[in-house]
N, CA, C and O atoms as a Tripos MOL2 file, in Angstrom:
@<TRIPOS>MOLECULE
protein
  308   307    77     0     0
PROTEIN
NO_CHARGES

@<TRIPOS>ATOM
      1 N           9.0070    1.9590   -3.9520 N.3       1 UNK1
      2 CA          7.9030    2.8520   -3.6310 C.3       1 UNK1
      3 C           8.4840    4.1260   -3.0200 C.2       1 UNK1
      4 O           9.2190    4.0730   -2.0340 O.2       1 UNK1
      5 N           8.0980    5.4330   -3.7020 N.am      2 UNK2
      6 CA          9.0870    6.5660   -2.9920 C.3       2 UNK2
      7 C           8.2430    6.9480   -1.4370 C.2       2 UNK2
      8 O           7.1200    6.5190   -1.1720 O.2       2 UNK2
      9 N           8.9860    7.7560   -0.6090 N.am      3 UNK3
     10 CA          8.6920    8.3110    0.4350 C.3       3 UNK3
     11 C           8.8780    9.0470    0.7290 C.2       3 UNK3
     12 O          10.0260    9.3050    0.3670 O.2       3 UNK3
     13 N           8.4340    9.9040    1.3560 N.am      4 UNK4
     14 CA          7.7740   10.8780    2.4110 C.3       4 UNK4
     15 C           8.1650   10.8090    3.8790 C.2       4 UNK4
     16 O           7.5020   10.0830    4.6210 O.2       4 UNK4
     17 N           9.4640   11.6960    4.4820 N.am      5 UNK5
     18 CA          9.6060   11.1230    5.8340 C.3       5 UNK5
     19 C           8.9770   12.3010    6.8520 C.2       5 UNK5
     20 O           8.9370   13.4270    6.3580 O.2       5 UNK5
     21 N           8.6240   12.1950    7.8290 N.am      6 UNK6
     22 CA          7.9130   13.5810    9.2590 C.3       6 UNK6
     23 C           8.4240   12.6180   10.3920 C.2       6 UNK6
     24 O           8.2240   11.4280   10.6330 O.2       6 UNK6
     25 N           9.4530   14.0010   11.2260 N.am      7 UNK7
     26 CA          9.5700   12.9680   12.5820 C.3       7 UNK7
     27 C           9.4770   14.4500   13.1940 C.2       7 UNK7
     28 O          10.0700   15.5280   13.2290 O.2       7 UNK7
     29 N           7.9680   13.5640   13.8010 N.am      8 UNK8
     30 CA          6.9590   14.4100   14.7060 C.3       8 UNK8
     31 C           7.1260   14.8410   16.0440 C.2       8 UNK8
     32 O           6.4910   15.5550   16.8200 O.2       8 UNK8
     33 N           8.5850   13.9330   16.0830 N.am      9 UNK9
     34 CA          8.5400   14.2680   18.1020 C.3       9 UNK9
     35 C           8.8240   15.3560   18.2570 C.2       9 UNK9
     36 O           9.2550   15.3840   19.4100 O.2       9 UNK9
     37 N           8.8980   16.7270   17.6860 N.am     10 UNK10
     38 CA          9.7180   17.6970   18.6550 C.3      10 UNK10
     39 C           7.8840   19.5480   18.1120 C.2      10 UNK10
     40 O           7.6720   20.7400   18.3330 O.2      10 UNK10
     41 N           7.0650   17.9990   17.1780 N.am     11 UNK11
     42 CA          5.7530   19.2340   16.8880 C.3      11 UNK11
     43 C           4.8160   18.9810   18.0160 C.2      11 UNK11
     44 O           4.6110   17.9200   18.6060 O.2      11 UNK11
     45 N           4.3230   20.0730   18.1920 N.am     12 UNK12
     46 CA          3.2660   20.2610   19.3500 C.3      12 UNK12
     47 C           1.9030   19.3230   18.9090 C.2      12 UNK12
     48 O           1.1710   19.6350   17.9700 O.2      12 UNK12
     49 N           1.7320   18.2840   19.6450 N.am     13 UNK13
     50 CA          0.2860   17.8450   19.3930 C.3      13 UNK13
     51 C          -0.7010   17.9320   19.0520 C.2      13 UNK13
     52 O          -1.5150   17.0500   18.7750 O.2      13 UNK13
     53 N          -0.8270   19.6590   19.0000 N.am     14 UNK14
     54 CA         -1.7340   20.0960   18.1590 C.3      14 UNK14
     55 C          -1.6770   19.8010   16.8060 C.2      14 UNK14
     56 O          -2.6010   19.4200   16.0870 O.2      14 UNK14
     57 N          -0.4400   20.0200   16.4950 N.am     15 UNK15
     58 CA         -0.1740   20.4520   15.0820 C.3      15 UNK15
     59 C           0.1150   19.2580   14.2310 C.2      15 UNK15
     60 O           0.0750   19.4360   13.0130 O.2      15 UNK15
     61 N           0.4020   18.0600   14.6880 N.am     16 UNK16
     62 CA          0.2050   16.6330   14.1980 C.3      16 UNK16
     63 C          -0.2510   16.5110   13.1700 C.2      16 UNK16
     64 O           0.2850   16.7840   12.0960 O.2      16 UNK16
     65 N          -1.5850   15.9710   13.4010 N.am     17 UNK17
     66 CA         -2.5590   15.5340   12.4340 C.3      17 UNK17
     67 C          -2.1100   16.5920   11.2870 C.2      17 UNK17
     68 O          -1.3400   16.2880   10.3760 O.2      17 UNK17
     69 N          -2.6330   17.7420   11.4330 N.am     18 UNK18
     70 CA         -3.0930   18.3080    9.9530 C.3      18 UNK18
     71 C          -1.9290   18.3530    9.3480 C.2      18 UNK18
     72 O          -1.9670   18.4840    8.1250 O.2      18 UNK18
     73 N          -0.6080   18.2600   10.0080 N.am     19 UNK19
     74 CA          0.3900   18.4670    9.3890 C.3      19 UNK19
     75 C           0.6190   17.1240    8.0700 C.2      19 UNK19
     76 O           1.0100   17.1720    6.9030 O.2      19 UNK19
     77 N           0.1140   15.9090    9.0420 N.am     20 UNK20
     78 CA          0.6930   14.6280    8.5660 C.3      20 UNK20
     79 C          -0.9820   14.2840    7.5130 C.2      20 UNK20
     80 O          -0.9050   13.2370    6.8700 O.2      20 UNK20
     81 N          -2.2080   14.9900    7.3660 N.am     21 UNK21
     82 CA         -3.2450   15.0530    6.4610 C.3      21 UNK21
     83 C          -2.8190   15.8180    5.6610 C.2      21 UNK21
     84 O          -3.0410   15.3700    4.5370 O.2      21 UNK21
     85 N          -2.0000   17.3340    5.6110 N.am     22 UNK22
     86 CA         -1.2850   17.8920    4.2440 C.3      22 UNK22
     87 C          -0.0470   17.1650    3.6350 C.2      22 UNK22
     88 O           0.2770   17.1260    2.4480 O.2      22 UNK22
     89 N           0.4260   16.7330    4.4520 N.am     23 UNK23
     90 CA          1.8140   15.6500    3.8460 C.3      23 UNK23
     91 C           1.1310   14.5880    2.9980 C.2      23 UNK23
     92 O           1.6610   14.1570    1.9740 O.2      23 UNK23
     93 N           0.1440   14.2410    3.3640 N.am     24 UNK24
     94 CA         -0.3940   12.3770    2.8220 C.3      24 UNK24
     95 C          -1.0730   13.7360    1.8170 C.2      24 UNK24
     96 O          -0.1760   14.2830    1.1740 O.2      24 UNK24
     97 N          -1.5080   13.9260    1.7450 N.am     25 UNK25
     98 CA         -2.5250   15.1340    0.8670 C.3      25 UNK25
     99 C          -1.6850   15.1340   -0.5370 C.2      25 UNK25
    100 O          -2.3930   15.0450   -1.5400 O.2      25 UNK25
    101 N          -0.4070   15.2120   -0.7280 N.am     26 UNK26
    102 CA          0.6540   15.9820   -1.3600 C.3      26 UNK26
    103 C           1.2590   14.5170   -2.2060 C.2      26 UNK26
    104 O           2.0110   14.5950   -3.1770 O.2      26 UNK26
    105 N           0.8510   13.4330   -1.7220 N.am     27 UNK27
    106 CA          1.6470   12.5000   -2.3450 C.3      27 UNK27
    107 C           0.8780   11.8580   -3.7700 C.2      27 UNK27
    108 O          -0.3200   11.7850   -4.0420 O.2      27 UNK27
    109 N           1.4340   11.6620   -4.1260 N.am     28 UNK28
    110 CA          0.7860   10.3150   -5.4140 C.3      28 UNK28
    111 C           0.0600    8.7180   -4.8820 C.2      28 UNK28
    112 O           0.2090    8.1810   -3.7840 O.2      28 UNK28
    113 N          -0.5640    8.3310   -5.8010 N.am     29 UNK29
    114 CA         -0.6990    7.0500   -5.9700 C.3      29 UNK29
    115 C           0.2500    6.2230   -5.9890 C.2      29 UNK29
    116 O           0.9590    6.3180   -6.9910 O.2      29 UNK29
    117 N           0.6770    5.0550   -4.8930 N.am     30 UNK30
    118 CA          1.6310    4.2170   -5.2130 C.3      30 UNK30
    119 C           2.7920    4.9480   -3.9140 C.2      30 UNK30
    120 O           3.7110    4.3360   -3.3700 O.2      30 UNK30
    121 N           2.5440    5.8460   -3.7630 N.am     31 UNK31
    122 CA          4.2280    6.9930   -2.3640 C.3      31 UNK31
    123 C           3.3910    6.1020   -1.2680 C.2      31 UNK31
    124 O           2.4780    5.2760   -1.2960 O.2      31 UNK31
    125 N           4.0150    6.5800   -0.5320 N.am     32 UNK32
    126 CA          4.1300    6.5680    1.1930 C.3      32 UNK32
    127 C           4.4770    7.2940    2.1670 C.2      32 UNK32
    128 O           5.7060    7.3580    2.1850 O.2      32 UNK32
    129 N           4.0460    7.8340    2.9300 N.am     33 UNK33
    130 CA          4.6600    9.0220    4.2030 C.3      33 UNK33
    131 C           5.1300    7.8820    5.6650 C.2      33 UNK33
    132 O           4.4260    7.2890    6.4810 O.2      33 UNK33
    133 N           6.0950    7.9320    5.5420 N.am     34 UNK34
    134 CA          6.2620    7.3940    6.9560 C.3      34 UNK34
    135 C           6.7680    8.4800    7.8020 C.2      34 UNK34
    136 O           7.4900    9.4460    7.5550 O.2      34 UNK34
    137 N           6.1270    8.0100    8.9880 N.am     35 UNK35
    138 CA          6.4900    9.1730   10.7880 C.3      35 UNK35
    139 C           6.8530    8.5280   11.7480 C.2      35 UNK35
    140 O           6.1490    7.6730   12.2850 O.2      35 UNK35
    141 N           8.0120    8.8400   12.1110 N.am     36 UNK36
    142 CA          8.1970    8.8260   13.0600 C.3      36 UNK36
    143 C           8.0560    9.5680   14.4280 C.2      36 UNK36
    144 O           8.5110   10.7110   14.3850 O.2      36 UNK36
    145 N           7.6410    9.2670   15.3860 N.am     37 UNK37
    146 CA          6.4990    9.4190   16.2870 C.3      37 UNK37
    147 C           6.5840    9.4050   18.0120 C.2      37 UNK37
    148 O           7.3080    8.4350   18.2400 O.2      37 UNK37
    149 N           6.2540    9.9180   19.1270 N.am     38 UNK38
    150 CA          6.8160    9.6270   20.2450 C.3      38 UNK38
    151 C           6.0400    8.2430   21.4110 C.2      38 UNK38
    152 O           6.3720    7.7630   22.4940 O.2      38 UNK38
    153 N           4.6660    7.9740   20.2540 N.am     39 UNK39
    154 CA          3.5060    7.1630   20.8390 C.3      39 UNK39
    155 C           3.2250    6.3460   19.6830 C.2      39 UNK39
    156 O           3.4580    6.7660   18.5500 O.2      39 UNK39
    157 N           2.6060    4.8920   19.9630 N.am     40 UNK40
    158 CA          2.1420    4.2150   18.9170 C.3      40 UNK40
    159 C           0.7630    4.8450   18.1380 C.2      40 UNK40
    160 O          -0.3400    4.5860   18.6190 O.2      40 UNK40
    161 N           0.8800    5.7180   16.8650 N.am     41 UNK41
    162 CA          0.1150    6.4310   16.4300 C.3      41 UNK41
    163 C          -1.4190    5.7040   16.4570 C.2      41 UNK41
    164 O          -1.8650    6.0020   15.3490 O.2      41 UNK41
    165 N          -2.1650    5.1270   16.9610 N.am     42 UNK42
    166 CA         -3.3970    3.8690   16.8360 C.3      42 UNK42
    167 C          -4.4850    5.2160   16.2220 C.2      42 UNK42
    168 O          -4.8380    5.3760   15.0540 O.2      42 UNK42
    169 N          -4.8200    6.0010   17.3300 N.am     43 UNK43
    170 CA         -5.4570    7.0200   16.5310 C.3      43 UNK43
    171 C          -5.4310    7.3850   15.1630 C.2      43 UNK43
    172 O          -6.4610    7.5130   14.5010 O.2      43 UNK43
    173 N          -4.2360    7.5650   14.6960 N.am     44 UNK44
    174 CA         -3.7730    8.2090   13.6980 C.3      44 UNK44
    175 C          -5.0110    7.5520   12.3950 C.2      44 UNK44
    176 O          -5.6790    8.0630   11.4970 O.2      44 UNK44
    177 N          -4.7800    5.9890   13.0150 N.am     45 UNK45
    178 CA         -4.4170    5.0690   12.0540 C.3      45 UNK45
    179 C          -6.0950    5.1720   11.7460 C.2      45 UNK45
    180 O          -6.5540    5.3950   10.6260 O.2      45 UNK45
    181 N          -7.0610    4.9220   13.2020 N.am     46 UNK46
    182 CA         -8.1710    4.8540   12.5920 C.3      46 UNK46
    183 C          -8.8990    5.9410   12.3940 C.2      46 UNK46
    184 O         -10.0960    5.8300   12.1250 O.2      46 UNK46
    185 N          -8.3240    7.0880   12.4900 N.am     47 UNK47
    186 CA         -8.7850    8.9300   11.6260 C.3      47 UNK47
    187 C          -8.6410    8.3360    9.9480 C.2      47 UNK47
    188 O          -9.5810    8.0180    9.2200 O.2      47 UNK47
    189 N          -7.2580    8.3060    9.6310 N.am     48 UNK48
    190 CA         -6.8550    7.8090    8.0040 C.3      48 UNK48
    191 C          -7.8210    6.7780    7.7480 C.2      48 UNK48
    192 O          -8.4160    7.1300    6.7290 O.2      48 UNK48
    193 N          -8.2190    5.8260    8.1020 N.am     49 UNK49
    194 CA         -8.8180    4.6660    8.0130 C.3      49 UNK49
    195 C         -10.4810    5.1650    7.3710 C.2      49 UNK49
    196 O         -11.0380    4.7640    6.3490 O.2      49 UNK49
    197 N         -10.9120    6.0520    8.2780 N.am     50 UNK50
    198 CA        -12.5300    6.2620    8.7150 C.3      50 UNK50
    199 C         -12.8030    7.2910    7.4180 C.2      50 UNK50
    200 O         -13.8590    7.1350    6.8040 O.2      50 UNK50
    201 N         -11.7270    8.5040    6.9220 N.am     51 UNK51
    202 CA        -11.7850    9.6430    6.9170 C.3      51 UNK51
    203 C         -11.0700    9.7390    4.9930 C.2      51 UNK51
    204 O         -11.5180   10.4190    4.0700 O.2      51 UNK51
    205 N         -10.1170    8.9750    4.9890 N.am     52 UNK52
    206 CA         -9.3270    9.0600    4.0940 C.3      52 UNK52
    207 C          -9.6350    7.9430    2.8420 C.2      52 UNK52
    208 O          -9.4260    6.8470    3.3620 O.2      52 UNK52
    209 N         -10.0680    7.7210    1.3220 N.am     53 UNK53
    210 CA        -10.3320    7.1130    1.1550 C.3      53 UNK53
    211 C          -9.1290    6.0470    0.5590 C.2      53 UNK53
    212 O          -9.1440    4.8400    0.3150 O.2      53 UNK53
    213 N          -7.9740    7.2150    0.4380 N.am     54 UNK54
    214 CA         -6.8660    6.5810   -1.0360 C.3      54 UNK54
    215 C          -6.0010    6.0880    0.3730 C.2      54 UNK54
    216 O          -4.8960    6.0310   -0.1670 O.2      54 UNK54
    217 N          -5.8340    5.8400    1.2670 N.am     55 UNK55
    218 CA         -5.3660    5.3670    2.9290 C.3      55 UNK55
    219 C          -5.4350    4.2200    2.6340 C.2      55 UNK55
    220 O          -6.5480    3.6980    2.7020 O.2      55 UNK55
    221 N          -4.3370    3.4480    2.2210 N.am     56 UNK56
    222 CA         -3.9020    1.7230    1.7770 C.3      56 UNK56
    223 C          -4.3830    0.9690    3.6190 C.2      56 UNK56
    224 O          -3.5150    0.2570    4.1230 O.2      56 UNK56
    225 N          -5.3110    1.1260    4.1940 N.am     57 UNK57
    226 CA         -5.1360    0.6430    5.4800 C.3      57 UNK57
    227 C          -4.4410   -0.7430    5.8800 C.2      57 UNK57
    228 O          -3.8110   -0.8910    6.9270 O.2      57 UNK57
    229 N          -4.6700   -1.9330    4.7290 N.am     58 UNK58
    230 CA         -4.2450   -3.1370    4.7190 C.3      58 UNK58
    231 C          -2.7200   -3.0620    4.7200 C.2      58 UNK58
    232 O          -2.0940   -3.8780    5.3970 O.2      58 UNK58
    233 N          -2.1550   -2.2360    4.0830 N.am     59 UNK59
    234 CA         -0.4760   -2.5120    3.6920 C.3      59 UNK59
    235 C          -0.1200   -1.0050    4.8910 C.2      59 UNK59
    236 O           0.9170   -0.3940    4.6290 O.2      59 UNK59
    237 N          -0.7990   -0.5860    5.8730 N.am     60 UNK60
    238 CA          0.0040    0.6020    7.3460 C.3      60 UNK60
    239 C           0.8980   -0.8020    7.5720 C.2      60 UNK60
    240 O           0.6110   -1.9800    7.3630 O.2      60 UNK60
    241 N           1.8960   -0.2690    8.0010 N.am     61 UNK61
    242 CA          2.6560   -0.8750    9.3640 C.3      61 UNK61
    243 C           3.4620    0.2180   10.3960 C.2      61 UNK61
    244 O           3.9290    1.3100   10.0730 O.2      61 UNK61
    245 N           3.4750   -0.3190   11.5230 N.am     62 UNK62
    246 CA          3.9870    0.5380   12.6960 C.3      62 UNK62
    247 C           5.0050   -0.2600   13.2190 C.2      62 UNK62
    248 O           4.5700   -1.3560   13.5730 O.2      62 UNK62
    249 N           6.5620   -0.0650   13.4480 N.am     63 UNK63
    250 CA          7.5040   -0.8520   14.4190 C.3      63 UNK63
    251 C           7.5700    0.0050   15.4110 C.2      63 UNK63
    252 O           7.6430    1.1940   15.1020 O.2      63 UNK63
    253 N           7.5640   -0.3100   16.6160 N.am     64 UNK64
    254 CA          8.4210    0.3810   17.7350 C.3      64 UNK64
    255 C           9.8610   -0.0270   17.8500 C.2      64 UNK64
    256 O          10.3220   -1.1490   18.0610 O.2      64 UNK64
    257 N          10.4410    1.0530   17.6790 N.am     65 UNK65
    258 CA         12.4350    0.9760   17.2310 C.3      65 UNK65
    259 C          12.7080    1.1080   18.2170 C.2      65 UNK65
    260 O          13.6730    0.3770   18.4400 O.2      65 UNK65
    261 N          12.2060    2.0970   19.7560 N.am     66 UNK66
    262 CA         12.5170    2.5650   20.5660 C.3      66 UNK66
    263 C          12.1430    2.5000   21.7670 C.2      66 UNK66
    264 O          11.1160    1.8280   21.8630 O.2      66 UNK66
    265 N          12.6660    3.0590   23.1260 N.am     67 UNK67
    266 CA         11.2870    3.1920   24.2980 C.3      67 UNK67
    267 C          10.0990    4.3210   23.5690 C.2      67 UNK67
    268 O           8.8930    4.1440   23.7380 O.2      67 UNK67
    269 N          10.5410    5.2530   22.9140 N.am     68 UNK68
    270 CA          9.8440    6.4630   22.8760 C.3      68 UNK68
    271 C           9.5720    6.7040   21.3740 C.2      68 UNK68
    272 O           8.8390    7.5970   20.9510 O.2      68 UNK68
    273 N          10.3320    5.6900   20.5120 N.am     69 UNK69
    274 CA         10.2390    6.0090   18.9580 C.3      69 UNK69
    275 C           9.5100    4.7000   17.9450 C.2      69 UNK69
    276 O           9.8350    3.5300   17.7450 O.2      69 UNK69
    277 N           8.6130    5.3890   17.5530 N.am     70 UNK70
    278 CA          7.8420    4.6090   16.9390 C.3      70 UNK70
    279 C           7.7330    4.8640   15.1660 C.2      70 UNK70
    280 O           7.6610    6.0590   14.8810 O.2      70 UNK70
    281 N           7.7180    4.1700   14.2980 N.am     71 UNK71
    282 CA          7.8360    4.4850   12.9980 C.3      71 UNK71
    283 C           6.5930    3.4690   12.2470 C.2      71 UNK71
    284 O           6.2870    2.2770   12.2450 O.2      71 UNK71
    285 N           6.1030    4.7680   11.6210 N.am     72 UNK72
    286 CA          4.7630    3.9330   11.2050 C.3      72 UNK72
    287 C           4.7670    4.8660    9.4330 C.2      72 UNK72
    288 O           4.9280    6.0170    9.0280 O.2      72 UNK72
    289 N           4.4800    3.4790    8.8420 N.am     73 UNK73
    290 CA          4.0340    4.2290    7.2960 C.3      73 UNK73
    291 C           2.9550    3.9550    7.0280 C.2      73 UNK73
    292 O           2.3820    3.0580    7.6460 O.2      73 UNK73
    293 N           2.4180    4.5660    6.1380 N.am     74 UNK74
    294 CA          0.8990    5.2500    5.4170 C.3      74 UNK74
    295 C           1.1580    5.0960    3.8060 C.2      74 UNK74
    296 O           1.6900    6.0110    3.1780 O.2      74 UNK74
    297 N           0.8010    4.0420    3.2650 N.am     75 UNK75
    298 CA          0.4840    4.3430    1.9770 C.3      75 UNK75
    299 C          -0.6500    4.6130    1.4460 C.2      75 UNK75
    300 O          -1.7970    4.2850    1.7480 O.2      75 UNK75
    301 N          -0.1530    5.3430    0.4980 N.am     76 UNK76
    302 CA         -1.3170    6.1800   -0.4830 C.3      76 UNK76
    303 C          -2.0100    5.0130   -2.2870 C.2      76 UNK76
    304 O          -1.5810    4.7970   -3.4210 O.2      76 UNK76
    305 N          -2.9470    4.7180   -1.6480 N.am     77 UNK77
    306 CA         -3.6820    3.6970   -3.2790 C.3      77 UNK77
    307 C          -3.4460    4.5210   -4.1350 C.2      77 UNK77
    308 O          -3.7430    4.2940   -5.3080 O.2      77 UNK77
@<TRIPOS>BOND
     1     1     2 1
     2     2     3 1
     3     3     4 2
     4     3     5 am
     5     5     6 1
     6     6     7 1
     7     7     8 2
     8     7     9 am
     9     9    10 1
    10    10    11 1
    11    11    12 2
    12    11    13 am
    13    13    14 1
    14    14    15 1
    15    15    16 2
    16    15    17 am
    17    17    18 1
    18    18    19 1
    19    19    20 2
    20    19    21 am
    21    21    22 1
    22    22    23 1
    23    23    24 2
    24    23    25 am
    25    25    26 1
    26    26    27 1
    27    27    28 2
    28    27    29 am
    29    29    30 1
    30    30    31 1
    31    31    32 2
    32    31    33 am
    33    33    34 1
    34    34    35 1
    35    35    36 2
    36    35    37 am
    37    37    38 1
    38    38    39 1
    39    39    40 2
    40    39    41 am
    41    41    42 1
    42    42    43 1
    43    43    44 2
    44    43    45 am
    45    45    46 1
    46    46    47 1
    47    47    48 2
    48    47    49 am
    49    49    50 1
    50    50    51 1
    51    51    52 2
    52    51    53 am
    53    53    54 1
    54    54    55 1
    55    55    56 2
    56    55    57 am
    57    57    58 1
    58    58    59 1
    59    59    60 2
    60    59    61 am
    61    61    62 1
    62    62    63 1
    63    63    64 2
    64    63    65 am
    65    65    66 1
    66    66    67 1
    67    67    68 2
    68    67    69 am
    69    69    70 1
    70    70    71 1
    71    71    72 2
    72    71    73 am
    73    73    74 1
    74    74    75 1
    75    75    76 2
    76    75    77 am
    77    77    78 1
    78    78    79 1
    79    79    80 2
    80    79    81 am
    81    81    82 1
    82    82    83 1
    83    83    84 2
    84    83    85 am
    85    85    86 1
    86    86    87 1
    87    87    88 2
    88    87    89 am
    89    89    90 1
    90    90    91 1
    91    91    92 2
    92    91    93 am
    93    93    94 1
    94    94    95 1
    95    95    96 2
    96    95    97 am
    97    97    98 1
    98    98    99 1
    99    99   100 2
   100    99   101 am
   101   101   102 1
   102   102   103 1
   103   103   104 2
   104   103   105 am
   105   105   106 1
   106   106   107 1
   107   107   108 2
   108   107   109 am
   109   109   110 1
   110   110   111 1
   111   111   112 2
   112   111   113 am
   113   113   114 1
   114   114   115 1
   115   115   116 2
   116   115   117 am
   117   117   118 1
   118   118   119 1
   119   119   120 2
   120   119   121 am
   121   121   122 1
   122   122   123 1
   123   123   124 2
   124   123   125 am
   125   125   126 1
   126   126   127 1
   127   127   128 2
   128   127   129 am
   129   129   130 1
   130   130   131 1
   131   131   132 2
   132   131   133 am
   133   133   134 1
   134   134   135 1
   135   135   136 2
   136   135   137 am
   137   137   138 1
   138   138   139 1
   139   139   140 2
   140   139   141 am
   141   141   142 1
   142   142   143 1
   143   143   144 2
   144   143   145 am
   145   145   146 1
   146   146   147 1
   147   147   148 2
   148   147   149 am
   149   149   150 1
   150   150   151 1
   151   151   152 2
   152   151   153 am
   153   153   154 1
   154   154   155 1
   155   155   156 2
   156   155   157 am
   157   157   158 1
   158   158   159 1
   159   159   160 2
   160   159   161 am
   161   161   162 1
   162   162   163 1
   163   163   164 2
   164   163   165 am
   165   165   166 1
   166   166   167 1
   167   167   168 2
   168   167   169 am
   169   169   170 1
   170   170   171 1
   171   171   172 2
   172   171   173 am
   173   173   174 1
   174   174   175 1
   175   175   176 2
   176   175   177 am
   177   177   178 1
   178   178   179 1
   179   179   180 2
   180   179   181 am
   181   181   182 1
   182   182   183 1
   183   183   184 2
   184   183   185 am
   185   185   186 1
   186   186   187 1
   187   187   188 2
   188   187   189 am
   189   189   190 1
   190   190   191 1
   191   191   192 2
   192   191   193 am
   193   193   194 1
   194   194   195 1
   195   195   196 2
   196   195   197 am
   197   197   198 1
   198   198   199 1
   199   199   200 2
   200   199   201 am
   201   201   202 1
   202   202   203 1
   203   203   204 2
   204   203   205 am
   205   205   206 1
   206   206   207 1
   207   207   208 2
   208   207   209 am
   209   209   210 1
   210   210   211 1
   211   211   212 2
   212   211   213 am
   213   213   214 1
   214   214   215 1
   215   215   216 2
   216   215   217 am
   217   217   218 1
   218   218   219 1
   219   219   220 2
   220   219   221 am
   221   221   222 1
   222   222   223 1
   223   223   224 2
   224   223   225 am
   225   225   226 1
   226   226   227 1
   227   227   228 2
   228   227   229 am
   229   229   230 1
   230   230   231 1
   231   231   232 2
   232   231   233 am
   233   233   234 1
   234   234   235 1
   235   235   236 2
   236   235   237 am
   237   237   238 1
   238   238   239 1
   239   239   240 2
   240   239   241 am
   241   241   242 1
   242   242   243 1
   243   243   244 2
   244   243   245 am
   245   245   246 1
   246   246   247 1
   247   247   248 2
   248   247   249 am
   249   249   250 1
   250   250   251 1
   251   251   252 2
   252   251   253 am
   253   253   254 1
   254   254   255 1
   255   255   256 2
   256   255   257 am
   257   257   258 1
   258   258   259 1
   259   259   260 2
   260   259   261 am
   261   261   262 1
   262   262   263 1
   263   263   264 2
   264   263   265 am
   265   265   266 1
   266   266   267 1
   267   267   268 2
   268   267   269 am
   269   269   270 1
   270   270   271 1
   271   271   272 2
   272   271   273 am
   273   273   274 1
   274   274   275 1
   275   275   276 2
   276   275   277 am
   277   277   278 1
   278   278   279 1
   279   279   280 2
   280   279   281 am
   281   281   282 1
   282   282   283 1
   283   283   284 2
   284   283   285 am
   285   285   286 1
   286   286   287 1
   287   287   288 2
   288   287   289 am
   289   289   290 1
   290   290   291 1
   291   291   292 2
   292   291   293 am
   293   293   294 1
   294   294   295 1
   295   295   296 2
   296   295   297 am
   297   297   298 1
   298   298   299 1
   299   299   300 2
   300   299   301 am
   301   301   302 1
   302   302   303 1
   303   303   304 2
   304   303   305 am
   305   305   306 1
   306   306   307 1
   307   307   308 2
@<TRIPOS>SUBSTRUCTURE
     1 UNK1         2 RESIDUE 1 A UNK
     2 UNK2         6 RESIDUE 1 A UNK
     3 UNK3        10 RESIDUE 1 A UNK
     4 UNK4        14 RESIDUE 1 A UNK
     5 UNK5        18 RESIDUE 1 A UNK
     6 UNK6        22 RESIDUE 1 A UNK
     7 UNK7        26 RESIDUE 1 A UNK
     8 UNK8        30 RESIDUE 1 A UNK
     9 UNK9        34 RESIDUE 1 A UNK
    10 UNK10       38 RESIDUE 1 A UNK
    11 UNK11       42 RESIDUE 1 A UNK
    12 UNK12       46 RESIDUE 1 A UNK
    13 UNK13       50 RESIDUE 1 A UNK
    14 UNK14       54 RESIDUE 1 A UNK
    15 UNK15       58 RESIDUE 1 A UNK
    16 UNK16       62 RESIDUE 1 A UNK
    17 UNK17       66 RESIDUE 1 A UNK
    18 UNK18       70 RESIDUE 1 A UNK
    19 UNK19       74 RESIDUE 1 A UNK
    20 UNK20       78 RESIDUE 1 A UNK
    21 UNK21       82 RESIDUE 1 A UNK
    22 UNK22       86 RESIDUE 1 A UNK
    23 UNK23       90 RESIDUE 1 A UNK
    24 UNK24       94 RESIDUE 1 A UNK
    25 UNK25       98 RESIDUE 1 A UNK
    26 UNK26      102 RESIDUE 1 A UNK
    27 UNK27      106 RESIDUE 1 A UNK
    28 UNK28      110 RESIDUE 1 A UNK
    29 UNK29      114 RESIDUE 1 A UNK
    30 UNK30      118 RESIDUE 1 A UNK
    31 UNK31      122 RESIDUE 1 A UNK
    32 UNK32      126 RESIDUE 1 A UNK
    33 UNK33      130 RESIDUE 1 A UNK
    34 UNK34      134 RESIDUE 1 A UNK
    35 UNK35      138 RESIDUE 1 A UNK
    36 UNK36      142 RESIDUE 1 A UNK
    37 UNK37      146 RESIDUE 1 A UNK
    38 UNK38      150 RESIDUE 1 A UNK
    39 UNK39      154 RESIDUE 1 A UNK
    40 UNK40      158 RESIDUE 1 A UNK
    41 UNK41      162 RESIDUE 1 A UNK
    42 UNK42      166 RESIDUE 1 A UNK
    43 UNK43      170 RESIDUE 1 A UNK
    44 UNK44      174 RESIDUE 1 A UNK
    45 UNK45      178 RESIDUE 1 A UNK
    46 UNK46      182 RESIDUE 1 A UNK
    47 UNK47      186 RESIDUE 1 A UNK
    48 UNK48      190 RESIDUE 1 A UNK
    49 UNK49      194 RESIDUE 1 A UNK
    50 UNK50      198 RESIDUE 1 A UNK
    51 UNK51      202 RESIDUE 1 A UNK
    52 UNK52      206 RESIDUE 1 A UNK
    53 UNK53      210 RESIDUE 1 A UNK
    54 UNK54      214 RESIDUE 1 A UNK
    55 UNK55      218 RESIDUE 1 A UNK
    56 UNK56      222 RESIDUE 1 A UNK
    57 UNK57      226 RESIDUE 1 A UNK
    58 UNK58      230 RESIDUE 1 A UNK
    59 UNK59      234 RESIDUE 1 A UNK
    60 UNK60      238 RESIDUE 1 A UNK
    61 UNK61      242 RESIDUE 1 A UNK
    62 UNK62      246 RESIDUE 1 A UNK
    63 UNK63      250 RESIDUE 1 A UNK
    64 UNK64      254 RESIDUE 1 A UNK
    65 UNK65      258 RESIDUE 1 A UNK
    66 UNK66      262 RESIDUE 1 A UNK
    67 UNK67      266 RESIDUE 1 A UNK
    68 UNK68      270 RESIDUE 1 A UNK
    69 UNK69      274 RESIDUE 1 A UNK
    70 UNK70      278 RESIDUE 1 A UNK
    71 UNK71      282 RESIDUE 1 A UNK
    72 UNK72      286 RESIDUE 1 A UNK
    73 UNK73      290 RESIDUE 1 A UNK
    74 UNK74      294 RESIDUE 1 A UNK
    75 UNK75      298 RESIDUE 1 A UNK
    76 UNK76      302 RESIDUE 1 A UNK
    77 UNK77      306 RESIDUE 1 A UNK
């Protein structure tokens, strides 16, 4: 499955989301964007969830690798 990588820790909070809604925006059917992250994205997850329809919600997963680094992917149906 190809991917899509964003490691978000060093973008301003503002700029998050829409960044990581034009990234998922940009992919195909079947890709994935994974981010890495400075917080367990939970929000993230239920914006994509509520908002997004092609948002694989069943197959997200999130590991925490780190104290501060978190890696979560998003596939696209």
């Amino acid at each position: 499955m190809p991917e899509t990588r964003l490691d978000l820790r060093d973008v301003p909070p503002p700029e998050r989301h829409p960044k990581i809604f034009e990234a998922f925006e940009q992919l195909d059917s079947g890709e994935r964007l994974t981010l890495v992250n400075d917080h367990e994205p939970t929000p993230l997850y239920h914006q994509m969830a509520a908002e997004v329809e092609s948002f694989d919600a069943e197959a997200y997963t999130v590991d925490r690798v780190g104290p501060n680094e978190f890696v979560a992917t998003l596939p696209k149906k």
